[in-house]
PDB file of the backbone (N, CA, C, O) and the ligand in Angstrom, with CONECT records:
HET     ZN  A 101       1
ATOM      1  N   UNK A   1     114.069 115.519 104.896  1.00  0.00           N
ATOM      2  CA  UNK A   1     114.427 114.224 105.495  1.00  0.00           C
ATOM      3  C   UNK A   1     115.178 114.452 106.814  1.00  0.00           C
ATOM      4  O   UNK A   1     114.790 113.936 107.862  1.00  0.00           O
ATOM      5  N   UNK A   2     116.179 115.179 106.743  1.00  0.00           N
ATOM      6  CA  UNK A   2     116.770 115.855 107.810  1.00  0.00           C
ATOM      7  C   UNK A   2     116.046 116.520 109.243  1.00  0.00           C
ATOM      8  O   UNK A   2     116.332 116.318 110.423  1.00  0.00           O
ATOM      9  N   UNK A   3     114.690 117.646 108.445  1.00  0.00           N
ATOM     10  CA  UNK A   3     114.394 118.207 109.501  1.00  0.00           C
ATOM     11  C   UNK A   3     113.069 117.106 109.734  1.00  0.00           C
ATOM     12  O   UNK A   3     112.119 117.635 110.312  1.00  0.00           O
ATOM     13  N   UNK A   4     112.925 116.011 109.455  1.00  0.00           N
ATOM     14  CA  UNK A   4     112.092 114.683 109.750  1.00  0.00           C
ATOM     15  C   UNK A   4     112.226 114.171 111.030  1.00  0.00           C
ATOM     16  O   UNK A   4     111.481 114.055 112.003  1.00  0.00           O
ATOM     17  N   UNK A   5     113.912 113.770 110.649  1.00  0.00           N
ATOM     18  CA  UNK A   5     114.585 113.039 111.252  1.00  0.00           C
ATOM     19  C   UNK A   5     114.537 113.666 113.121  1.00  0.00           C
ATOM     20  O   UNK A   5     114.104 113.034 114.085  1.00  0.00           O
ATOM     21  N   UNK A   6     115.127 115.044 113.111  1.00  0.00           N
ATOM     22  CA  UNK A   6     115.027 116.163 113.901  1.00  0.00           C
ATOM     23  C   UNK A   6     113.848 116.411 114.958  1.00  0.00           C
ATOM     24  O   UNK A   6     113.777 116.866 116.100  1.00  0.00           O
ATOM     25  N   UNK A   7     112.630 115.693 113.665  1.00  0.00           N
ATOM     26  CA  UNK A   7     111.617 116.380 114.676  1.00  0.00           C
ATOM     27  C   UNK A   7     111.329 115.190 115.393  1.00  0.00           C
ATOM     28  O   UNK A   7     110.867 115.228 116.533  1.00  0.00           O
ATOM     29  N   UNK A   8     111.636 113.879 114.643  1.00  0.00           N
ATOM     30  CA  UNK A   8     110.895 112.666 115.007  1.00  0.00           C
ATOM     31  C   UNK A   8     111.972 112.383 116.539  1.00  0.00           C
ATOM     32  O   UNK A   8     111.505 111.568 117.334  1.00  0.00           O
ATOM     33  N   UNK A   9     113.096 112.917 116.847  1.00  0.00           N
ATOM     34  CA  UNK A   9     114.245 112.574 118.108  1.00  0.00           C
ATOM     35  C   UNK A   9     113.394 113.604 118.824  1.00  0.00           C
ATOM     36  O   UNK A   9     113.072 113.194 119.939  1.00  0.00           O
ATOM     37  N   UNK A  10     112.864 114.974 118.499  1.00  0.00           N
ATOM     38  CA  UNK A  10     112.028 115.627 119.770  1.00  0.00           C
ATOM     39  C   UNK A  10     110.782 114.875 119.786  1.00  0.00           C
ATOM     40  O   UNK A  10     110.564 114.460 120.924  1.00  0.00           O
ATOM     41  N   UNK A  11     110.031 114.600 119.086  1.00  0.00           N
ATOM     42  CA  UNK A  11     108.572 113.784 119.460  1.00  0.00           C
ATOM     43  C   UNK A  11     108.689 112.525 120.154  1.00  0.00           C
ATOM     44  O   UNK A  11     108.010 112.170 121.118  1.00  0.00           O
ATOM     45  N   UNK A  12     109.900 111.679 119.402  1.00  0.00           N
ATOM     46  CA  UNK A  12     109.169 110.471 120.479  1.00  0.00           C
ATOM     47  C   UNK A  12     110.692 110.324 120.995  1.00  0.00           C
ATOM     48  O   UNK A  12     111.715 110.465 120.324  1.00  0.00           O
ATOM     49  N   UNK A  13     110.555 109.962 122.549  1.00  0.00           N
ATOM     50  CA  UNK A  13     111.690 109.606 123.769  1.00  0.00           C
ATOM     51  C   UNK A  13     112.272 108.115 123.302  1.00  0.00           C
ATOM     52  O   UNK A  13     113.393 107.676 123.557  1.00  0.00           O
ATOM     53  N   UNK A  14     111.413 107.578 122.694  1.00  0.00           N
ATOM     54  CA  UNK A  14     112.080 105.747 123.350  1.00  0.00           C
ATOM     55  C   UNK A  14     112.794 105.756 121.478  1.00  0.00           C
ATOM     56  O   UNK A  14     113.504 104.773 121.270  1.00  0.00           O
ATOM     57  N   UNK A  15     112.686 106.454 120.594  1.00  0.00           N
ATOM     58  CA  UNK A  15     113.256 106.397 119.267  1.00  0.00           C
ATOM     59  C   UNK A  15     114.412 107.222 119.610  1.00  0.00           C
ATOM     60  O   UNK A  15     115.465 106.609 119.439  1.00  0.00           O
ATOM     61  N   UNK A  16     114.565 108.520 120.076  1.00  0.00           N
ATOM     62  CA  UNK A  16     115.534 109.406 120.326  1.00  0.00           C
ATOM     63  C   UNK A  16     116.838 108.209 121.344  1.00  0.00           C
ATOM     64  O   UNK A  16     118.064 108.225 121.235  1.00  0.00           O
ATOM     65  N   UNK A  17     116.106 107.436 122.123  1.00  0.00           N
ATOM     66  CA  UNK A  17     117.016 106.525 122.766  1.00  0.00           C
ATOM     67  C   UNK A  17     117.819 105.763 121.821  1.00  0.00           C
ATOM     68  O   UNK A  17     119.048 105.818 121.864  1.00  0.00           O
ATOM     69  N   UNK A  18     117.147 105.004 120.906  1.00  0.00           N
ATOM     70  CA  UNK A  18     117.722 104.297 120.127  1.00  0.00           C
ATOM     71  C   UNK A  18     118.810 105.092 119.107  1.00  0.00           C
ATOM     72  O   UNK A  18     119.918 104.740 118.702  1.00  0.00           O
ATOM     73  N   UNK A  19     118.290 105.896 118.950  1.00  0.00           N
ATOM     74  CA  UNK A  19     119.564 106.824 118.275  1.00  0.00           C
ATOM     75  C   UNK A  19     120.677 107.449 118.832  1.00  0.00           C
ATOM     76  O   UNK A  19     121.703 107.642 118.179  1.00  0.00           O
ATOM     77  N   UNK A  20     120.519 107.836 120.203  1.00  0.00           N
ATOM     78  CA  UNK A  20     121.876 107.789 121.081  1.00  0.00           C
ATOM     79  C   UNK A  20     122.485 106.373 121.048  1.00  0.00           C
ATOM     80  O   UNK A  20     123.540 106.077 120.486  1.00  0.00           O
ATOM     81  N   UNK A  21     121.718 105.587 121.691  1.00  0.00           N
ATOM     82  CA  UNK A  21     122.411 104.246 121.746  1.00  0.00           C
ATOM     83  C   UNK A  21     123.430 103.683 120.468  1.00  0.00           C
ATOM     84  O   UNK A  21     124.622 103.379 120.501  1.00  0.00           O
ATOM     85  N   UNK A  22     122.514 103.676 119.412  1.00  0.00           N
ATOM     86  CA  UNK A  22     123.253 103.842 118.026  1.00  0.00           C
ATOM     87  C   UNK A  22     124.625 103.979 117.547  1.00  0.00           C
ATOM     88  O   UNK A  22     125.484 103.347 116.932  1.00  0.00           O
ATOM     89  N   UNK A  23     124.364 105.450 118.295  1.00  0.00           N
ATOM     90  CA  UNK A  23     125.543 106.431 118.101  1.00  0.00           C
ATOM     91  C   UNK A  23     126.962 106.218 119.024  1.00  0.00           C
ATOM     92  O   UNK A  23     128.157 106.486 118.892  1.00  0.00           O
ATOM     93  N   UNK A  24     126.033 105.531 120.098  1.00  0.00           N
ATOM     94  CA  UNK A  24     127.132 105.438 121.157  1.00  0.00           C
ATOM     95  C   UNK A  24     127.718 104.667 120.705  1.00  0.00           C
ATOM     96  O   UNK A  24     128.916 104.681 120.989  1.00  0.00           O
ATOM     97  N   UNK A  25     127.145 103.429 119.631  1.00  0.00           N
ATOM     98  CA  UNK A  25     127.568 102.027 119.449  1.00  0.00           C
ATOM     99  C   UNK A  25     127.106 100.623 120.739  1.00  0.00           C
ATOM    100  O   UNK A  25     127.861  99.689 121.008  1.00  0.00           O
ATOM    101  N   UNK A  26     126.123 100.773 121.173  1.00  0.00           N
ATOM    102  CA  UNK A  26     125.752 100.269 122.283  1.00  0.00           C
ATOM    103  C   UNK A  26     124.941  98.777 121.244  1.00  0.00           C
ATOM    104  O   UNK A  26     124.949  97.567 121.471  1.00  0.00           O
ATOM    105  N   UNK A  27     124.430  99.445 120.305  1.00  0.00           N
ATOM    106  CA  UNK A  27     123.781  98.588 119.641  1.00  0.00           C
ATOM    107  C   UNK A  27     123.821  98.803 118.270  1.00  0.00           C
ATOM    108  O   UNK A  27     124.045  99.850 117.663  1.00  0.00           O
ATOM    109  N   UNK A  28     123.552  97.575 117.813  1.00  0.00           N
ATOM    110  CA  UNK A  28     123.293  97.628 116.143  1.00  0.00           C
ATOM    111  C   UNK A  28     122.594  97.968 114.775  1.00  0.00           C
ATOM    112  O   UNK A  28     122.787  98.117 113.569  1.00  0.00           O
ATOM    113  N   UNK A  29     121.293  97.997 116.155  1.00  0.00           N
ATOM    114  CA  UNK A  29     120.560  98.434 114.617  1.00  0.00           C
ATOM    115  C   UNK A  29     118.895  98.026 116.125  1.00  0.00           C
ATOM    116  O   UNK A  29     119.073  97.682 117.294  1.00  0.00           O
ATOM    117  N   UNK A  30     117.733  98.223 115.523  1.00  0.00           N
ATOM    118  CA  UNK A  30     116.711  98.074 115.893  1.00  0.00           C
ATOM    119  C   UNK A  30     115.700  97.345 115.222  1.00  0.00           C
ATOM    120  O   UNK A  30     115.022  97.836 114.319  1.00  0.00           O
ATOM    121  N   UNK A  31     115.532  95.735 115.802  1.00  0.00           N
ATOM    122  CA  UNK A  31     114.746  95.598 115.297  1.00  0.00           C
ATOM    123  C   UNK A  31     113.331  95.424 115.500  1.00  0.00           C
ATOM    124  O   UNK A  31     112.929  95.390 116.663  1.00  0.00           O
ATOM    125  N   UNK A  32     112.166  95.261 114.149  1.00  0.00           N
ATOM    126  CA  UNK A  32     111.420  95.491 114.162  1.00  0.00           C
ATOM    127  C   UNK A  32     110.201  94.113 113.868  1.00  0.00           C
ATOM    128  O   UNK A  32     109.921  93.491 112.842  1.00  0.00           O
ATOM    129  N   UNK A  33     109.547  93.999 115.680  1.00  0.00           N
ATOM    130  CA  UNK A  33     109.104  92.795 115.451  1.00  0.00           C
ATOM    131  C   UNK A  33     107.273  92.830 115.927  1.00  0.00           C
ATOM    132  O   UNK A  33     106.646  93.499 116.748  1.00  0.00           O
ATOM    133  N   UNK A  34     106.941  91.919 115.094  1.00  0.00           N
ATOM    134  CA  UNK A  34     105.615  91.491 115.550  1.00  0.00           C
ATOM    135  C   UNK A  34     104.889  90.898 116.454  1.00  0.00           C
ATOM    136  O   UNK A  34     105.007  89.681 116.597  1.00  0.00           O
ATOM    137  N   UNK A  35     104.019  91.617 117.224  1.00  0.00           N
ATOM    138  CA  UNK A  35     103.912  90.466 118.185  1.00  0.00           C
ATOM    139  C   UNK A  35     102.792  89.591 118.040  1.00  0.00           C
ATOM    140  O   UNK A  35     102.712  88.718 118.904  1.00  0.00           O
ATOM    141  N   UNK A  36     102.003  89.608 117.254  1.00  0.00           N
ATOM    142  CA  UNK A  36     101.423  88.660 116.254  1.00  0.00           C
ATOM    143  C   UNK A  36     102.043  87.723 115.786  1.00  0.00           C
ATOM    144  O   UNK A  36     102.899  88.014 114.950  1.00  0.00           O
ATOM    145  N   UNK A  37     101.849  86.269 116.141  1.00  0.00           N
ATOM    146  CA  UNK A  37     102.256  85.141 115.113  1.00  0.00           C
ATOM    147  C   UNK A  37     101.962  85.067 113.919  1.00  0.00           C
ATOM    148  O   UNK A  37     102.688  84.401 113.182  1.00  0.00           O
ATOM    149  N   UNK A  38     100.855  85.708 113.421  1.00  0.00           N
ATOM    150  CA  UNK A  38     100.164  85.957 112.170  1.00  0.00           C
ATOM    151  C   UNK A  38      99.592  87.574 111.958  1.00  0.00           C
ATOM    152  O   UNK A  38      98.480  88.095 112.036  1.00  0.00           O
ATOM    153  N   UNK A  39     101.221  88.159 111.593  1.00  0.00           N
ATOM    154  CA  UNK A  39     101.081  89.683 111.798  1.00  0.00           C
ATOM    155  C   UNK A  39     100.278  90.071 110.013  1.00  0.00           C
ATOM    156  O   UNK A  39     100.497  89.219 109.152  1.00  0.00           O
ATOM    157  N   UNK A  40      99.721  90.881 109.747  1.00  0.00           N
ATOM    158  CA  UNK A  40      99.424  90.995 108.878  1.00  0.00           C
ATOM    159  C   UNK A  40     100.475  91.483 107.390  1.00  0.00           C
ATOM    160  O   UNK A  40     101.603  91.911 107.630  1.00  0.00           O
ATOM    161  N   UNK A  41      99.951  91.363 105.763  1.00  0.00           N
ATOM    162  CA  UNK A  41     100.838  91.535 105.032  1.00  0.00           C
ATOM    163  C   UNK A  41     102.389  92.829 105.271  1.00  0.00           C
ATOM    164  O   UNK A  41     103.619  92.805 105.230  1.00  0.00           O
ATOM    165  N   UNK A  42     101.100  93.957 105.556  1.00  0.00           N
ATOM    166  CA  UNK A  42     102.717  94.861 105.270  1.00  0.00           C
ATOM    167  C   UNK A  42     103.052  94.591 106.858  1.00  0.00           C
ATOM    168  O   UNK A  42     104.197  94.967 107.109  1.00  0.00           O
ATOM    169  N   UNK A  43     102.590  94.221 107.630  1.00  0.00           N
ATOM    170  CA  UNK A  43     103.823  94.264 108.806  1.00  0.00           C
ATOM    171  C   UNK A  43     104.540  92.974 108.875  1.00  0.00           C
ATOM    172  O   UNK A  43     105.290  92.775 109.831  1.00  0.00           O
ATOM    173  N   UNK A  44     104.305  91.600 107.469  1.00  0.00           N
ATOM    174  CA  UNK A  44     104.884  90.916 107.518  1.00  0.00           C
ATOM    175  C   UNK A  44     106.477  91.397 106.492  1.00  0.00           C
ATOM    176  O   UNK A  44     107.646  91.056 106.674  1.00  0.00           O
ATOM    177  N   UNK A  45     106.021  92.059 105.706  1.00  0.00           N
ATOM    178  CA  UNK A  45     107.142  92.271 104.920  1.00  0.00           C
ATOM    179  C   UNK A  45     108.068  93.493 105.902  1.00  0.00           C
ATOM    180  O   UNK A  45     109.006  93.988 105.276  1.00  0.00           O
ATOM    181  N   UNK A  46     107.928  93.876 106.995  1.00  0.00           N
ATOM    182  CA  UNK A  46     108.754  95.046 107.538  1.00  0.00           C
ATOM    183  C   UNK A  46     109.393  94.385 108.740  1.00  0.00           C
ATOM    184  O   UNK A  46     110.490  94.795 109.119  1.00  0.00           O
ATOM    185  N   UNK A  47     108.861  93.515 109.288  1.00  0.00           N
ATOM    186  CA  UNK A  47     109.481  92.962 110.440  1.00  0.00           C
ATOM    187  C   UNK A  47     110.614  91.748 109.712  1.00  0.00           C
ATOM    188  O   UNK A  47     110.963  91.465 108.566  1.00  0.00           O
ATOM    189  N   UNK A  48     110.969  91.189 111.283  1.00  0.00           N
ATOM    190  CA  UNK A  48     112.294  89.659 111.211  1.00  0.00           C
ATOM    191  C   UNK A  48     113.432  90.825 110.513  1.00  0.00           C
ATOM    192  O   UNK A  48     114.151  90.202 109.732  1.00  0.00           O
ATOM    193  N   UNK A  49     113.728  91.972 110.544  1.00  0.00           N
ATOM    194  CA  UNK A  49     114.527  92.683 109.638  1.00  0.00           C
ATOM    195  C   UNK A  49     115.761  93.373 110.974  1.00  0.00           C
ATOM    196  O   UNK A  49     115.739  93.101 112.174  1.00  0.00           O
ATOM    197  N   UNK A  50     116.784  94.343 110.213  1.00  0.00           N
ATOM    198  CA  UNK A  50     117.136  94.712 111.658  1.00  0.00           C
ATOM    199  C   UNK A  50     117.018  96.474 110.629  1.00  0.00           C
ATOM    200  O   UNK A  50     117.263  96.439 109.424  1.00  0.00           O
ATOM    201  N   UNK A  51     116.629  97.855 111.316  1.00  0.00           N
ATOM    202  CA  UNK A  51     117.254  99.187 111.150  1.00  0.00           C
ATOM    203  C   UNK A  51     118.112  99.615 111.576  1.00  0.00           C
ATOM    204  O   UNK A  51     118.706  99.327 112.615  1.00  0.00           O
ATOM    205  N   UNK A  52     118.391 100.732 110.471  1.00  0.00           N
ATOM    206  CA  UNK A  52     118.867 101.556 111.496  1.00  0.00           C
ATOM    207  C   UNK A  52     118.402 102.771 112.066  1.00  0.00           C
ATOM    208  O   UNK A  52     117.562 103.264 111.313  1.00  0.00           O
ATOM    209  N   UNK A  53     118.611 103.519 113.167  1.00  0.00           N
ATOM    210  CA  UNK A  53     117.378 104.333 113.193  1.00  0.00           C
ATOM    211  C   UNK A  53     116.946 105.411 112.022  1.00  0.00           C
ATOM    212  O   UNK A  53     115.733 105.560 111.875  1.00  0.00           O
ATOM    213  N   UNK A  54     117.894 106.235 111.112  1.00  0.00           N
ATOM    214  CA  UNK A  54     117.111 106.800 110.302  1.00  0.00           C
ATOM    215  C   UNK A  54     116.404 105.638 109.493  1.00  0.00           C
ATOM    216  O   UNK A  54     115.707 106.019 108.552  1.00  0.00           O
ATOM    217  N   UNK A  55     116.450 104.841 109.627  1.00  0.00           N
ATOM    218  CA  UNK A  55     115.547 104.262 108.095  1.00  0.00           C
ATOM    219  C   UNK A  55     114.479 103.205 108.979  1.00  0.00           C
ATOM    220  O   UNK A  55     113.888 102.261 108.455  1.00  0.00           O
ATOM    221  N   UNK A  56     114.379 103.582 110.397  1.00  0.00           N
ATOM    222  CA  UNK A  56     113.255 102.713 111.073  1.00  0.00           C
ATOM    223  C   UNK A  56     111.884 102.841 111.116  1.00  0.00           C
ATOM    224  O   UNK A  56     111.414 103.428 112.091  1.00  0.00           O
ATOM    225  N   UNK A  57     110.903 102.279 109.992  1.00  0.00           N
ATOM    226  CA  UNK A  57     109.441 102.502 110.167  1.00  0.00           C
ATOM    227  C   UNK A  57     109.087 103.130 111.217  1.00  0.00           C
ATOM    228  O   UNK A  57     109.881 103.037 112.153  1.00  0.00           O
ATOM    229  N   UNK A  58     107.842 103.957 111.448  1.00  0.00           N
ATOM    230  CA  UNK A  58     107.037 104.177 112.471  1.00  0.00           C
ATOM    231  C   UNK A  58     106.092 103.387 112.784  1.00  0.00           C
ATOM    232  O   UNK A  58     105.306 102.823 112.023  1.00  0.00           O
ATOM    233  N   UNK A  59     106.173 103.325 114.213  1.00  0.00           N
ATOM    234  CA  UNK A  59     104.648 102.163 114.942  1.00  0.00           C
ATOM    235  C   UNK A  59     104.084 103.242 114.993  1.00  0.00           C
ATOM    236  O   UNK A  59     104.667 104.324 115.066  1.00  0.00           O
ATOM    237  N   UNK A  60     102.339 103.000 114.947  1.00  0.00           N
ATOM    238  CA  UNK A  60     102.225 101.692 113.804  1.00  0.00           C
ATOM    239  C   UNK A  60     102.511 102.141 112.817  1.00  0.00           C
ATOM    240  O   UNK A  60     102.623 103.326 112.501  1.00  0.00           O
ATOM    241  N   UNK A  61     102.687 101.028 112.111  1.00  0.00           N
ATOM    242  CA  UNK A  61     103.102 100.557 110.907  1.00  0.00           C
ATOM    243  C   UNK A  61     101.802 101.256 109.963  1.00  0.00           C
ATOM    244  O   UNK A  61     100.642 100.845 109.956  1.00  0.00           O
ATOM    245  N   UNK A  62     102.219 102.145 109.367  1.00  0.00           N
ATOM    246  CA  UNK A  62     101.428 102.821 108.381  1.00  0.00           C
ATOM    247  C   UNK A  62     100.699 101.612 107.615  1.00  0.00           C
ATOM    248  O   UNK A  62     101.305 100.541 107.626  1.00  0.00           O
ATOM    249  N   UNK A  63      99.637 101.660 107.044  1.00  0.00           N
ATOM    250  CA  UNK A  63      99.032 100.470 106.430  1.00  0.00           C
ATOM    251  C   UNK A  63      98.569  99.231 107.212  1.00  0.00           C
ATOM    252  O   UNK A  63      97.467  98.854 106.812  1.00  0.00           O
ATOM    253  N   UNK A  64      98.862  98.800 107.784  1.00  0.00           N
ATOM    254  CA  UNK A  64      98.457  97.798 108.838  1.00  0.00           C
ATOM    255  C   UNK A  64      97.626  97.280 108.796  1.00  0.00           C
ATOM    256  O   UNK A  64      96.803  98.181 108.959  1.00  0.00           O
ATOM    257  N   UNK A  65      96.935  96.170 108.663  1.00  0.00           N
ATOM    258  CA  UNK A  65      95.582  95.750 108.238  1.00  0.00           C
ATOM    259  C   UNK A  65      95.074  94.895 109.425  1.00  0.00           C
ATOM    260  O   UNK A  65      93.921  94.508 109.618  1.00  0.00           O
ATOM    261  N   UNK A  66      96.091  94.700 110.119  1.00  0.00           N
ATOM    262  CA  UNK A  66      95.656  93.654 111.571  1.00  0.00           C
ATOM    263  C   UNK A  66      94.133  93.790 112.383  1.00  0.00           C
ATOM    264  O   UNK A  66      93.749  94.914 112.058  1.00  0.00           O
ATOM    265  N   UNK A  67      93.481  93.410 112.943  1.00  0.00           N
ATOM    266  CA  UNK A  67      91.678  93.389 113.149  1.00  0.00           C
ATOM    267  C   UNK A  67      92.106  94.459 114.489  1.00  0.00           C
ATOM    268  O   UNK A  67      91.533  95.530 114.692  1.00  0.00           O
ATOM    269  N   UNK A  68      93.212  93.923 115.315  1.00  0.00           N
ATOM    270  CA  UNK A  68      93.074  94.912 116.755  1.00  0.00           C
ATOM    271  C   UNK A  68      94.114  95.860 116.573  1.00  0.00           C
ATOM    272  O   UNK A  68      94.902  96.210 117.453  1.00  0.00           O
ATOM    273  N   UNK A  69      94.078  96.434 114.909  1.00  0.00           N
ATOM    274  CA  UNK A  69      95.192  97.203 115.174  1.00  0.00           C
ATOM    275  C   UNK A  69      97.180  96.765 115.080  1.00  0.00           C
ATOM    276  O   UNK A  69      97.468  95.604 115.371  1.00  0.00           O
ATOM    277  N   UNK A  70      97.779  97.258 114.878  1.00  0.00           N
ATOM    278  CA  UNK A  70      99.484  97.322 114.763  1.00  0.00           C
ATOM    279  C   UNK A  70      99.609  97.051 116.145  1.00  0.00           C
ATOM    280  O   UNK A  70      99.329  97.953 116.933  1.00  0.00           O
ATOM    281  N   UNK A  71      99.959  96.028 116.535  1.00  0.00           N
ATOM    282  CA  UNK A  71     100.464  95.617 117.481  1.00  0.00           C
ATOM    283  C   UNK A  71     102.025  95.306 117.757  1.00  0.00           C
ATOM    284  O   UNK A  71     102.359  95.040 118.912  1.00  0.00           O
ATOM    285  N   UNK A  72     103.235  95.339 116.462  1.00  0.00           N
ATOM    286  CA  UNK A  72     103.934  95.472 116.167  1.00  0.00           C
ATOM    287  C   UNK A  72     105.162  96.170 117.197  1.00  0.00           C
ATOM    288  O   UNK A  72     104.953  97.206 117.828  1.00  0.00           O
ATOM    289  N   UNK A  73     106.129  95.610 117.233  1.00  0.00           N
ATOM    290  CA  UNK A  73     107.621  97.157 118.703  1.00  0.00           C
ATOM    291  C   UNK A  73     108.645  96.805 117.894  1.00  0.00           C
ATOM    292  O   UNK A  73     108.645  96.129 116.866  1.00  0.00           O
ATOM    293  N   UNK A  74     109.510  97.339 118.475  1.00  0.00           N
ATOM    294  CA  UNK A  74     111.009  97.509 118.796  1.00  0.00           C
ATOM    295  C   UNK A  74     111.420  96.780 119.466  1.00  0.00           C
ATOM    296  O   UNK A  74     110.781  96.514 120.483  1.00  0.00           O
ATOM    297  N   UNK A  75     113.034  95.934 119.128  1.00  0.00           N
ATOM    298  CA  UNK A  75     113.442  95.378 119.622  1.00  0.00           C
ATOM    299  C   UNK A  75     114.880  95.979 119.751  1.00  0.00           C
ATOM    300  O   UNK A  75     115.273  94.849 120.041  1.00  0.00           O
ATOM    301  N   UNK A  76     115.754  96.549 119.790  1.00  0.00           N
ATOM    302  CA  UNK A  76     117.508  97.144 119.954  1.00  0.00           C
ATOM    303  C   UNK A  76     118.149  95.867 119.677  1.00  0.00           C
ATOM    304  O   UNK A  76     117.771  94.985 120.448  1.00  0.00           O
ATOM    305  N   UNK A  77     118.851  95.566 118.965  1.00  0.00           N
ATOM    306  CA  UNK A  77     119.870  94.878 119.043  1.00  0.00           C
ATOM    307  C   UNK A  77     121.386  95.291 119.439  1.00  0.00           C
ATOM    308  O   UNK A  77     122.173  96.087 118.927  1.00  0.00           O
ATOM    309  N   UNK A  78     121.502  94.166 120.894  1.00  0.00           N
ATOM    310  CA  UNK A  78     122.407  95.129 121.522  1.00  0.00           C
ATOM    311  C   UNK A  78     124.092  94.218 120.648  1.00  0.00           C
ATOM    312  O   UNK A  78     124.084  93.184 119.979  1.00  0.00           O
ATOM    313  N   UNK A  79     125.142  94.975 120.962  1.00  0.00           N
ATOM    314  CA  UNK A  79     126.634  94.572 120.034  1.00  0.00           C
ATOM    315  C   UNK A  79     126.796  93.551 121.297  1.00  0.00           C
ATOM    316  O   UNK A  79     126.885  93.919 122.469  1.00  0.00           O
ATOM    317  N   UNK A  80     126.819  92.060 120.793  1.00  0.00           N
ATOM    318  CA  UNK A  80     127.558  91.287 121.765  1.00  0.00           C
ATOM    319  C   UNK A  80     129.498  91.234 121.686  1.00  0.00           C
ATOM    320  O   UNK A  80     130.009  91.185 120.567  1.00  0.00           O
ATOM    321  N   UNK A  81     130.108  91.244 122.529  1.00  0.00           N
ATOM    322  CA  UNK A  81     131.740  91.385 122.167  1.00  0.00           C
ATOM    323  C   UNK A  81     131.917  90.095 123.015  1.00  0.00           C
ATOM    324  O   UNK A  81     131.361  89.606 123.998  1.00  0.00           O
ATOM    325  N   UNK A  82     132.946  89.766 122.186  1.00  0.00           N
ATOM    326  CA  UNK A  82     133.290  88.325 123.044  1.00  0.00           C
ATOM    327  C   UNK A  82     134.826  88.376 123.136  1.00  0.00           C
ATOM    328  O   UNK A  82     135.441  87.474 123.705  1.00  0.00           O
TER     329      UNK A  82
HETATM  330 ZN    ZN A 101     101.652  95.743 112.574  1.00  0.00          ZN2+
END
């Protein structure tokens, strides 16, 4: 899970971001949205949610049943301070 985690911050740049950011506390969590109004079953049950990055699905969305494909991103939720 560890050396997962490890490999998945060297493979992809814009996930490794979110996990600095994370860390920095810049943001809260990442969420994970559809860009389909009518995203299909399992990317309906994974999105409207917030992660954190270890526990953030991969796009696409493994299973995906959508006709053009996981069309599915990332959204950061950034910490508002007031
Ligand atoms: Zn999808």
């Amino acid at each position: 899970m560890a050396d997962d985690l490890a490999r998945r911050l060297r493979d992809d740049p814009e996930f490794a971001r979110f996990q600095t950011m994370y860390l920095d506390g810049g943001i809260d969590g990442i969420a994970l949205v559809a860009a389909d109004s009518d995203p299909c079953p399992t990317c309906l049950g994974l999105t409207d949610r917030s992660y954190i990055p270890s526990g953030l699905p991969r796009l696409p969305i493994a299973g995906c049943s959508a006709p053009g494909g996981c069309r599915c991103r990332y959204e950061p939720n950034v910490t508002v301070y007031e």
